[in-house]
MDAnalysis code that builds the backbone (N, CA, C; Angstrom):
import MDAnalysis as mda
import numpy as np

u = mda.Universe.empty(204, n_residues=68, atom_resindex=np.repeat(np.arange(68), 3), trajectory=True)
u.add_TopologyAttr("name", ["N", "CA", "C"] * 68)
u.add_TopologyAttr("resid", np.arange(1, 69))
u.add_TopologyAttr("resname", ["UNK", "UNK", "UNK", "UNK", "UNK", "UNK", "UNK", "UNK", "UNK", "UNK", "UNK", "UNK", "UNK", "UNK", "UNK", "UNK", "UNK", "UNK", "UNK", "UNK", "UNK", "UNK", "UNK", "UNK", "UNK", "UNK", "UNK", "UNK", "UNK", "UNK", "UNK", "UNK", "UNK", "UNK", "UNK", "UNK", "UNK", "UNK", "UNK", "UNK", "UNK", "UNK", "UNK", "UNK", "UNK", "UNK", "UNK", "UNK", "UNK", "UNK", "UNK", "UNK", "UNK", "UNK", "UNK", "UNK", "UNK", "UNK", "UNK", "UNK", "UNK", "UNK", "UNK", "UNK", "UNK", "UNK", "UNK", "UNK"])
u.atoms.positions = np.array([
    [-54.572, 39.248, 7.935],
    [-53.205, 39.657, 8.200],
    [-53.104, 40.082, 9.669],
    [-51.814, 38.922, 10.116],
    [-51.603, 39.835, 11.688],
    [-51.456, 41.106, 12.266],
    [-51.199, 41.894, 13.286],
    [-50.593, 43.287, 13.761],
    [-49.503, 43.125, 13.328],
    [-48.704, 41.997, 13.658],
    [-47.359, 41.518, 13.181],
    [-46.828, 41.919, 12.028],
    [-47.427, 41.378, 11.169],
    [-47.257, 40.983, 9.649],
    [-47.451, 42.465, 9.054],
    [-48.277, 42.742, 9.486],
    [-48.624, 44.260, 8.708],
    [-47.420, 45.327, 9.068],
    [-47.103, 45.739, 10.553],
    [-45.820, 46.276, 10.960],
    [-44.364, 46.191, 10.610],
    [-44.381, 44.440, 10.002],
    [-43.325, 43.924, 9.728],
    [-43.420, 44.395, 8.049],
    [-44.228, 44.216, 7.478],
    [-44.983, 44.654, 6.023],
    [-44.267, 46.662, 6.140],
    [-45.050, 47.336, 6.949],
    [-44.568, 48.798, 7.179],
    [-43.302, 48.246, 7.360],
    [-42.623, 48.297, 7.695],
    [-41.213, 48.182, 7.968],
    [-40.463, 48.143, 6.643],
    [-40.520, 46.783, 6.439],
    [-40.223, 46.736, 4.989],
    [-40.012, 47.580, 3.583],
    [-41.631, 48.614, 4.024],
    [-41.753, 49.482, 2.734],
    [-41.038, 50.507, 3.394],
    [-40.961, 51.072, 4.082],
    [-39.845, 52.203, 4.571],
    [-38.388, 52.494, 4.793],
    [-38.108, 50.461, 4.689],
    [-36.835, 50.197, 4.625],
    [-36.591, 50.699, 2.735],
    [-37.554, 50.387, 1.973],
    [-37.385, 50.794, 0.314],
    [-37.810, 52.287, 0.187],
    [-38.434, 52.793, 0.906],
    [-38.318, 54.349, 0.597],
    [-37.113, 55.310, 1.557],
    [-36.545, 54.524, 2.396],
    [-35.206, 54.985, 2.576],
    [-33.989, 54.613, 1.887],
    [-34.047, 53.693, 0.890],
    [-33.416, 53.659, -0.321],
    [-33.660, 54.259, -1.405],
    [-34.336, 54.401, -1.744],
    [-35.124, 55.343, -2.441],
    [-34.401, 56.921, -2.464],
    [-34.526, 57.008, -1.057],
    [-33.999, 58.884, -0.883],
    [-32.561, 58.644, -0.545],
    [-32.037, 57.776, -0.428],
    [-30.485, 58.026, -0.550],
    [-30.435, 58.203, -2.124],
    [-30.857, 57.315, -2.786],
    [-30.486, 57.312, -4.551],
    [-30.342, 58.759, -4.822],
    [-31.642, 59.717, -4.611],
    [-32.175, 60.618, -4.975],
    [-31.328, 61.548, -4.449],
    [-30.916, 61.740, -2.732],
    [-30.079, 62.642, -2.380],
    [-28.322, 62.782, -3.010],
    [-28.303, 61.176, -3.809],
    [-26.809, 61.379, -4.085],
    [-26.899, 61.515, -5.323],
    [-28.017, 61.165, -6.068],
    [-28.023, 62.067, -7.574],
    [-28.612, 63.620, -7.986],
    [-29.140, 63.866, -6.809],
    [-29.704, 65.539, -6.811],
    [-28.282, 66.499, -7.326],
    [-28.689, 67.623, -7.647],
    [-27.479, 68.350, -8.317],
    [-27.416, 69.389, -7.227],
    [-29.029, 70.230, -7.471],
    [-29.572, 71.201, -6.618],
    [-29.484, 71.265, -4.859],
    [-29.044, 71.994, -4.118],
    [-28.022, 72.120, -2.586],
    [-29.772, 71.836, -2.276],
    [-30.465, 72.320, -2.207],
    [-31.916, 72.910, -1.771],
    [-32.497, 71.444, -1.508],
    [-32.394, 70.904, -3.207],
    [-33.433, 69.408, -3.086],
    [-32.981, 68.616, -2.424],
    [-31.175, 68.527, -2.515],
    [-30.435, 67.491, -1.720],
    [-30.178, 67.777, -0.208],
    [-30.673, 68.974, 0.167],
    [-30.974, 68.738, 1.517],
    [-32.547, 68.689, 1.927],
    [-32.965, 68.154, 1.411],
    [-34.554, 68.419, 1.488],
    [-34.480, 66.697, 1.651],
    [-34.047, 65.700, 0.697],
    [-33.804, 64.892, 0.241],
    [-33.242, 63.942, 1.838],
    [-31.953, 64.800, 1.935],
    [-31.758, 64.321, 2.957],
    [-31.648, 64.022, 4.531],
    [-32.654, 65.510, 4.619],
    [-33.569, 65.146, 6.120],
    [-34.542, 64.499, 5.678],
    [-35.568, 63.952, 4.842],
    [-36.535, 63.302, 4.920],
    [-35.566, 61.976, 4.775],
    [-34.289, 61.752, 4.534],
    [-33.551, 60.246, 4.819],
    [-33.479, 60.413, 6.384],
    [-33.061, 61.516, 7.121],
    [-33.018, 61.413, 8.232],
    [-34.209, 60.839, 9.241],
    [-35.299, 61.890, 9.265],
    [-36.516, 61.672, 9.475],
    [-37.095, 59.844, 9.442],
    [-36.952, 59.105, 8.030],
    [-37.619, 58.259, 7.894],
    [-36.316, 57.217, 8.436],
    [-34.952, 57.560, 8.997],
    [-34.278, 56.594, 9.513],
    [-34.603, 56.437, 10.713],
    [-35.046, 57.831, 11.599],
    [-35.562, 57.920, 13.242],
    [-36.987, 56.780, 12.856],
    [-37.767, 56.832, 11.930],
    [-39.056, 56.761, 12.254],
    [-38.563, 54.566, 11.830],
    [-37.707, 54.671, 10.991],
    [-37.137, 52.755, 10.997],
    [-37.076, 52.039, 12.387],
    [-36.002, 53.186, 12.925],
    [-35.721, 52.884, 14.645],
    [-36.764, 52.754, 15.369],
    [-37.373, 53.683, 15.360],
    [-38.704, 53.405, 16.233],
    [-39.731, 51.756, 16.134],
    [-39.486, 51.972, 14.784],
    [-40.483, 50.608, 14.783],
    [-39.918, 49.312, 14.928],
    [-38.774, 49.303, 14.814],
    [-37.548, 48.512, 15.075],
    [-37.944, 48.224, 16.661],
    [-37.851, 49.238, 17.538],
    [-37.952, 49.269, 18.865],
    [-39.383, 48.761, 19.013],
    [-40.512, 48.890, 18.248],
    [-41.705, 48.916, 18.638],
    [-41.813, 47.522, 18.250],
    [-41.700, 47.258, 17.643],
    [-41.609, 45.308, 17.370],
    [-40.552, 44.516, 18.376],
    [-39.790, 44.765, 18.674],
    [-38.813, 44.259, 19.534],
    [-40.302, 43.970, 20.525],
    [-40.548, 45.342, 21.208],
    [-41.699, 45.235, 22.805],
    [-42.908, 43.997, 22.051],
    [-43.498, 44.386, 20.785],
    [-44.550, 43.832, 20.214],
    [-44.014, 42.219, 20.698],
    [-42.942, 42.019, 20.238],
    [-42.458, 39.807, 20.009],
    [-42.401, 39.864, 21.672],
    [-41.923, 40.910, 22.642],
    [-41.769, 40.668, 24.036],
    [-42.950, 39.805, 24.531],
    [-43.902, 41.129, 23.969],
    [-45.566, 41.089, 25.270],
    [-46.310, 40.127, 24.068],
    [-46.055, 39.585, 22.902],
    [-46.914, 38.452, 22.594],
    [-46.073, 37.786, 21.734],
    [-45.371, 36.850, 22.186],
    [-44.142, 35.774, 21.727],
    [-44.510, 35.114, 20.244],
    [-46.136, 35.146, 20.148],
    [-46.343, 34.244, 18.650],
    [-46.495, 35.477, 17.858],
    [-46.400, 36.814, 17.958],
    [-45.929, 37.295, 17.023],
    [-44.403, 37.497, 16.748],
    [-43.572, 36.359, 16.888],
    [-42.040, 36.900, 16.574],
    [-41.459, 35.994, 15.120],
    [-40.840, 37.217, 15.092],
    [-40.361, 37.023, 13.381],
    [-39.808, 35.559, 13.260],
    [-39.427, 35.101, 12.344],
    [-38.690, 33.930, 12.292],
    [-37.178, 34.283, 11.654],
])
């Protein structure tokens, strides 16, 4: 498995555990869990962006890793 593939792989699964915590933050009852709930949606949306950004540079500086 490439650097690529694997990043693109992370990506993916974080794109489903930030679905994940929306479900959870909009079915929570409790003020406490549902904000708990929903800085770790926050958190893991900064940390999407980042890798978003970090693959963008990755396809720059080596072209045969770019997505199709």
């Amino acid at each position: 498995m490439t650097v690529a593939s694997k990043v693109n792989q992370t990506l993916a699964s974080l794109k489903g555990i930030k679905s994940t915590l929306k479900i959870y933050s909009i079915q929570e009852q409790k003020k406490e869990a549902k904000d708990i709930y929903e800085e770790s949606l926050l958190e893991t949306k900064e940390i999407i962006e980042d890798l978003e950004n970090r693959i963008k540079v990755l396809e720059l500086q080596e072209p045969q890793y770019k997505s199709n």
